[in-house]
mmCIF file of the C-alpha atoms, coordinates in Angstrom:
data_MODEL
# 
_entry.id   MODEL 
# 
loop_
_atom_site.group_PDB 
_atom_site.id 
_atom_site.type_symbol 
_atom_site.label_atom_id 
_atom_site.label_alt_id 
_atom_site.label_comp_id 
_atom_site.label_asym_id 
_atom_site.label_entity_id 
_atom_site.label_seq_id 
_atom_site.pdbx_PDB_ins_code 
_atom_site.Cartn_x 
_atom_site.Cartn_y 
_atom_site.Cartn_z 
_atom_site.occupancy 
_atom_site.B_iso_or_equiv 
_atom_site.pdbx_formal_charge 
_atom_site.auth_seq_id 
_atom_site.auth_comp_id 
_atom_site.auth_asym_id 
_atom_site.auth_atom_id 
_atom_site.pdbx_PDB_model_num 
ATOM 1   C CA . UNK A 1 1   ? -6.844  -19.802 -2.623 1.00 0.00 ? 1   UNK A CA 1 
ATOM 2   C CA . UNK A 1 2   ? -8.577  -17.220 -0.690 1.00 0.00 ? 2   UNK A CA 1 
ATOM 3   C CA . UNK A 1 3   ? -7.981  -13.396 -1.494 1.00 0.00 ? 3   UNK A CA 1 
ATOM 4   C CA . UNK A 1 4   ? -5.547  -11.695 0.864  1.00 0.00 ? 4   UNK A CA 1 
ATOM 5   C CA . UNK A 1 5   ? -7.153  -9.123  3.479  1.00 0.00 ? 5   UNK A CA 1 
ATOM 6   C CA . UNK A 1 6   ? -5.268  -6.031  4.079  1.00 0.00 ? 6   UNK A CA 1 
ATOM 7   C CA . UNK A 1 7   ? -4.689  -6.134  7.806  1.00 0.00 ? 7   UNK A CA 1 
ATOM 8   C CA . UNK A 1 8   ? -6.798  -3.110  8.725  1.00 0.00 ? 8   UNK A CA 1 
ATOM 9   C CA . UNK A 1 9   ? -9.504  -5.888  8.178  1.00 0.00 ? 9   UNK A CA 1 
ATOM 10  C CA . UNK A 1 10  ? -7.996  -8.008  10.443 1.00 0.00 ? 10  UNK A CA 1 
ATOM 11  C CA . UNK A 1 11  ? -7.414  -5.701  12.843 1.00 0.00 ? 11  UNK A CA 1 
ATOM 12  C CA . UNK A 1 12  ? -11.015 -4.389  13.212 1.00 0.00 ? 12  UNK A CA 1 
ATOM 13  C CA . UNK A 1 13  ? -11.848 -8.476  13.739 1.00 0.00 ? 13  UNK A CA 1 
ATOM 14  C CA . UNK A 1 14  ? -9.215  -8.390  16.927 1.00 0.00 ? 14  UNK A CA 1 
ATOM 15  C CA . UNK A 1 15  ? -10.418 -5.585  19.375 1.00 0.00 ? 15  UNK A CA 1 
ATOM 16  C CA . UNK A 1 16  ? -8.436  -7.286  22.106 1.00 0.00 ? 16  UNK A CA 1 
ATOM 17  C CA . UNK A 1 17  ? -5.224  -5.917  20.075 1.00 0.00 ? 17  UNK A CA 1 
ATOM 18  C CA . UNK A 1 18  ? -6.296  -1.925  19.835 1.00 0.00 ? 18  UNK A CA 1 
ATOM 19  C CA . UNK A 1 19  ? -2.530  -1.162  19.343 1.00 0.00 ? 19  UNK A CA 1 
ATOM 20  C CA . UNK A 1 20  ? -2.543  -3.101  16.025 1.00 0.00 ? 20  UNK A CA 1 
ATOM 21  C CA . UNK A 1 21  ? -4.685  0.542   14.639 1.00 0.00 ? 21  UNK A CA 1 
ATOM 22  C CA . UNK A 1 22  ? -0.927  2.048   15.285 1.00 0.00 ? 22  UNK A CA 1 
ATOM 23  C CA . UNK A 1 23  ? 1.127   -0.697  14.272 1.00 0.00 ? 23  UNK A CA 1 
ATOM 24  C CA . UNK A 1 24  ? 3.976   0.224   11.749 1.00 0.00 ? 24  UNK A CA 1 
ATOM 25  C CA . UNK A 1 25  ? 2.824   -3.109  9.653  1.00 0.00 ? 25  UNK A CA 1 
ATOM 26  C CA . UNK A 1 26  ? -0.737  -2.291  9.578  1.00 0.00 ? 26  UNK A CA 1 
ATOM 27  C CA . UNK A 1 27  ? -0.702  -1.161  5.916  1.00 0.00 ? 27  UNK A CA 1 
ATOM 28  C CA . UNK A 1 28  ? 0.544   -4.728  4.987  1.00 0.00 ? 28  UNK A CA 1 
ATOM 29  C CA . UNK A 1 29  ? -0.987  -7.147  3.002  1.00 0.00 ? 29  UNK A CA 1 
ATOM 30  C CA . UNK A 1 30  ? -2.203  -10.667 5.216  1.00 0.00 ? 30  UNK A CA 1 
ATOM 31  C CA . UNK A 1 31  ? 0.202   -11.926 2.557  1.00 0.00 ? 31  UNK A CA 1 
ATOM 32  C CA . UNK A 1 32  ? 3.139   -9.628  3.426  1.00 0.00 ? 32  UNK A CA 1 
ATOM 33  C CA . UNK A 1 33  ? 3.323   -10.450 7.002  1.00 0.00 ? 33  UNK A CA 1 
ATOM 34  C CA . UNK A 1 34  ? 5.154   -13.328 5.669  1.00 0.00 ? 34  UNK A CA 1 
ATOM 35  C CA . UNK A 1 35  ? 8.046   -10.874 5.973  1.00 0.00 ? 35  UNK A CA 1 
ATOM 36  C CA . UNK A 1 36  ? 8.446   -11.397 10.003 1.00 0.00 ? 36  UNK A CA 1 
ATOM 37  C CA . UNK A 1 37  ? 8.399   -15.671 10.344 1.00 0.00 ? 37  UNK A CA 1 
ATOM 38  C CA . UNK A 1 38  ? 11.042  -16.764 8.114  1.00 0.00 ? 38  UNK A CA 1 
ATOM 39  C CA . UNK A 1 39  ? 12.676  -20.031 8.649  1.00 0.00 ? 39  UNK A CA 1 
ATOM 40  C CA . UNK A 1 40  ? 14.848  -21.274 11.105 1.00 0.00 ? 40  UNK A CA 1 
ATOM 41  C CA . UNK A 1 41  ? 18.449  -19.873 10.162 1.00 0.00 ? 41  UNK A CA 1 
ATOM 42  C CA . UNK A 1 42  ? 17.375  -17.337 7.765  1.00 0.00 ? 42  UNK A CA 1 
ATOM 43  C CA . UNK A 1 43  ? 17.863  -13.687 8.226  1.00 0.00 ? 43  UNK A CA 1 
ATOM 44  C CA . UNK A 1 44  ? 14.901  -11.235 8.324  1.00 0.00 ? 44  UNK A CA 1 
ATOM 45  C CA . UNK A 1 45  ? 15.294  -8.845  5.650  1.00 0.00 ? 45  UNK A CA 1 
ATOM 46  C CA . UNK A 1 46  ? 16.805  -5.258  7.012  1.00 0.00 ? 46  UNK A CA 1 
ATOM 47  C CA . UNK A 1 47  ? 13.473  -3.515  5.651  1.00 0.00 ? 47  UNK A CA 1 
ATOM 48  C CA . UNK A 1 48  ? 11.239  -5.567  7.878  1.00 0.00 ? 48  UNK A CA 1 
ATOM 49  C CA . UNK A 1 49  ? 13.522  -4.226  10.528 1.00 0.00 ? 49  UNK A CA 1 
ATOM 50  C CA . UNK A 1 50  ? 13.523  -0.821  9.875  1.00 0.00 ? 50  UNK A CA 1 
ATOM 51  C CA . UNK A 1 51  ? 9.594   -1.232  9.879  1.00 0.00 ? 51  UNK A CA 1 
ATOM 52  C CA . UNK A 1 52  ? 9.609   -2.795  13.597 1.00 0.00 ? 52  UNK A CA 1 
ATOM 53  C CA . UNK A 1 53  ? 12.401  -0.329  14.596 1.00 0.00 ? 53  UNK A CA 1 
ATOM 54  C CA . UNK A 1 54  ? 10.199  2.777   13.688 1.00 0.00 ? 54  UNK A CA 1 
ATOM 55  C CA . UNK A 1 55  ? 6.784   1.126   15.030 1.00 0.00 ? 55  UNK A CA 1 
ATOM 56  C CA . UNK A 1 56  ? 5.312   3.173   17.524 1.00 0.00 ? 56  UNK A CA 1 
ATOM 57  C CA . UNK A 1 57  ? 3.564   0.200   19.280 1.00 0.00 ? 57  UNK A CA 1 
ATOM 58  C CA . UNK A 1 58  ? 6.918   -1.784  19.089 1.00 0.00 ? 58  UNK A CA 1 
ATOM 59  C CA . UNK A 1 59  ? 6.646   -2.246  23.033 1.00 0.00 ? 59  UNK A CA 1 
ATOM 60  C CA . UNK A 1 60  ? 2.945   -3.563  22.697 1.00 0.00 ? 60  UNK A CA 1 
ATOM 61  C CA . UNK A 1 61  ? 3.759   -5.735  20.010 1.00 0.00 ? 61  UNK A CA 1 
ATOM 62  C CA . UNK A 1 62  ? 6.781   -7.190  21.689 1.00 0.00 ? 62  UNK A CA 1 
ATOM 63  C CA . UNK A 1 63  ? 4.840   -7.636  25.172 1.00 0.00 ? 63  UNK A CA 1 
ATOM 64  C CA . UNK A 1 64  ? 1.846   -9.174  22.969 1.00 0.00 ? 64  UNK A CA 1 
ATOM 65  C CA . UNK A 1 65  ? 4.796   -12.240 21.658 1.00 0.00 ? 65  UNK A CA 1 
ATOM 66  C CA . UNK A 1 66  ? 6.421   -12.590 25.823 1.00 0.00 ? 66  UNK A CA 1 
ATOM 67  C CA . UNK A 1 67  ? 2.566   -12.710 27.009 1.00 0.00 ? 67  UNK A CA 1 
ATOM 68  C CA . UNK A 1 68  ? 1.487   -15.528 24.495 1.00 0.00 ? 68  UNK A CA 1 
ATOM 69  C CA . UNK A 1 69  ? 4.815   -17.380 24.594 1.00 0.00 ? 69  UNK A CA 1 
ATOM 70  C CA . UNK A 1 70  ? 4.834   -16.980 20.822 1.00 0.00 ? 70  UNK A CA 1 
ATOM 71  C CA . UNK A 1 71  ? 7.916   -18.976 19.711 1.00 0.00 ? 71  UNK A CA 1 
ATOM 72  C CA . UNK A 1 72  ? 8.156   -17.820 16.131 1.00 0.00 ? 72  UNK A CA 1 
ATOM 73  C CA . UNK A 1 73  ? 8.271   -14.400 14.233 1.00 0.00 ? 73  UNK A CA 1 
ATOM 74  C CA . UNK A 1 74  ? 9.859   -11.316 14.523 1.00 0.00 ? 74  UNK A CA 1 
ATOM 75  C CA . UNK A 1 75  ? 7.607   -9.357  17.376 1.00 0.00 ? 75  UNK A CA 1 
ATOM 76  C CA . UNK A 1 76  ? 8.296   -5.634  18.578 1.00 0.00 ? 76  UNK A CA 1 
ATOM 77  C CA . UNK A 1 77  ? 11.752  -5.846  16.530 1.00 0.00 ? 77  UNK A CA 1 
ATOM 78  C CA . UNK A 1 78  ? 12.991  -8.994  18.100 1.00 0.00 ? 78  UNK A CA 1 
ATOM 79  C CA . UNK A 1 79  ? 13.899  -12.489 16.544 1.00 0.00 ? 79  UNK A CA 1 
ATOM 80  C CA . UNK A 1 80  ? 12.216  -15.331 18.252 1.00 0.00 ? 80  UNK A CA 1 
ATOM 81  C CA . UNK A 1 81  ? 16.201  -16.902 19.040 1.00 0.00 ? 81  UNK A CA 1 
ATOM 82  C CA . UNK A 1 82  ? 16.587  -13.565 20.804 1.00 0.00 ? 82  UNK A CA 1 
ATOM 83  C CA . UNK A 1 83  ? 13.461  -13.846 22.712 1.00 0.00 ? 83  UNK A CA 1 
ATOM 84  C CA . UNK A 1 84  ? 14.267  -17.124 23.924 1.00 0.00 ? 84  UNK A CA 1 
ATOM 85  C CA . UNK A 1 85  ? 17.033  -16.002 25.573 1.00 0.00 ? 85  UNK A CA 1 
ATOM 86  C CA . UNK A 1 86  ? 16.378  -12.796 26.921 1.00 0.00 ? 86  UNK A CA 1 
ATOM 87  C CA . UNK A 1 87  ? 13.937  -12.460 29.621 1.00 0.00 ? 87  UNK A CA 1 
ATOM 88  C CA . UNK A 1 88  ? 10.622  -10.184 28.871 1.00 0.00 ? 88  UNK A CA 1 
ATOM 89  C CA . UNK A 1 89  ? 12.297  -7.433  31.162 1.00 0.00 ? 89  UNK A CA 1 
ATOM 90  C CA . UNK A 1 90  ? 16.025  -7.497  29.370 1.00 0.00 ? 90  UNK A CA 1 
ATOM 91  C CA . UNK A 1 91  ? 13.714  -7.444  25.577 1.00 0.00 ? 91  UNK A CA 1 
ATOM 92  C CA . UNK A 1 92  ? 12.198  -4.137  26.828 1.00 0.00 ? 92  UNK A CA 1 
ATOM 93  C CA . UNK A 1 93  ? 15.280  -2.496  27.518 1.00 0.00 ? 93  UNK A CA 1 
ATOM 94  C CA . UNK A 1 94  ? 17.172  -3.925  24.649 1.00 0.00 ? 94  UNK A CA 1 
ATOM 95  C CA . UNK A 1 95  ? 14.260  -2.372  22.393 1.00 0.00 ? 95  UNK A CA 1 
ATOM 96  C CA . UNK A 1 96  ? 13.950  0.716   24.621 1.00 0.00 ? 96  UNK A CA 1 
ATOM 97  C CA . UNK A 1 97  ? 18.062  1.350   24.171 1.00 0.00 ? 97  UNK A CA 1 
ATOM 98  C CA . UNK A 1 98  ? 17.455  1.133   20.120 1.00 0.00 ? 98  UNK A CA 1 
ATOM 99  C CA . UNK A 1 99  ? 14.769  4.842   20.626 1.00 0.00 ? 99  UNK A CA 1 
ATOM 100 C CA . UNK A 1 100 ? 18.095  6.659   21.950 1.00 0.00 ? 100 UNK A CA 1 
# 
């Protein structure tokens, strides 16, 4: 098994995603972002939400998921169930309304 990266190494491999420098996770472990896809049913644990919640590129992150139709993980602080049924517009405001 191959050593885990930290993501900073990712993230200087992806310059198409400069908001990842900002990103809340970025600190992380390639094995810790585990923490945002769990499985189908299965809660996401309230720490990896106060992470997204506090993420200054949480609006980046959450456009990056709607853009790629990304059907799994949790992305700019919302589940992939919610994304499915909130449009890309109603997600921004729901994540916008949590900053208040």
């Amino acid at each position: 098994m191959a050593a885990a990266r930290p993501l900073d190494e990712l993230i200087e491999h992806t310059p198409e995603l400069p908001w990842l420098d900002d990103a809340a996770c970025g600190d992380l472990e390639l094995e810790q972002l585990d923490l945002f896809f769990v499985e189908a049913g299965r809660t996401i644990a309230s720490s990896t939400v106060a992470l997204c919640r506090k993420c200054p590129v949480r609006r980046e992150c959450l456009d990056h998921a709607y853009q790629h139709e990304i059907v799994s993980g949790y992305f700019g602080g919302v589940s992939p169930g919610r994304r499915r049924v909130l449009s890309h517009t109603e997600a921004v405001a729901e994540i916008e309304r949590d900053h208040r």
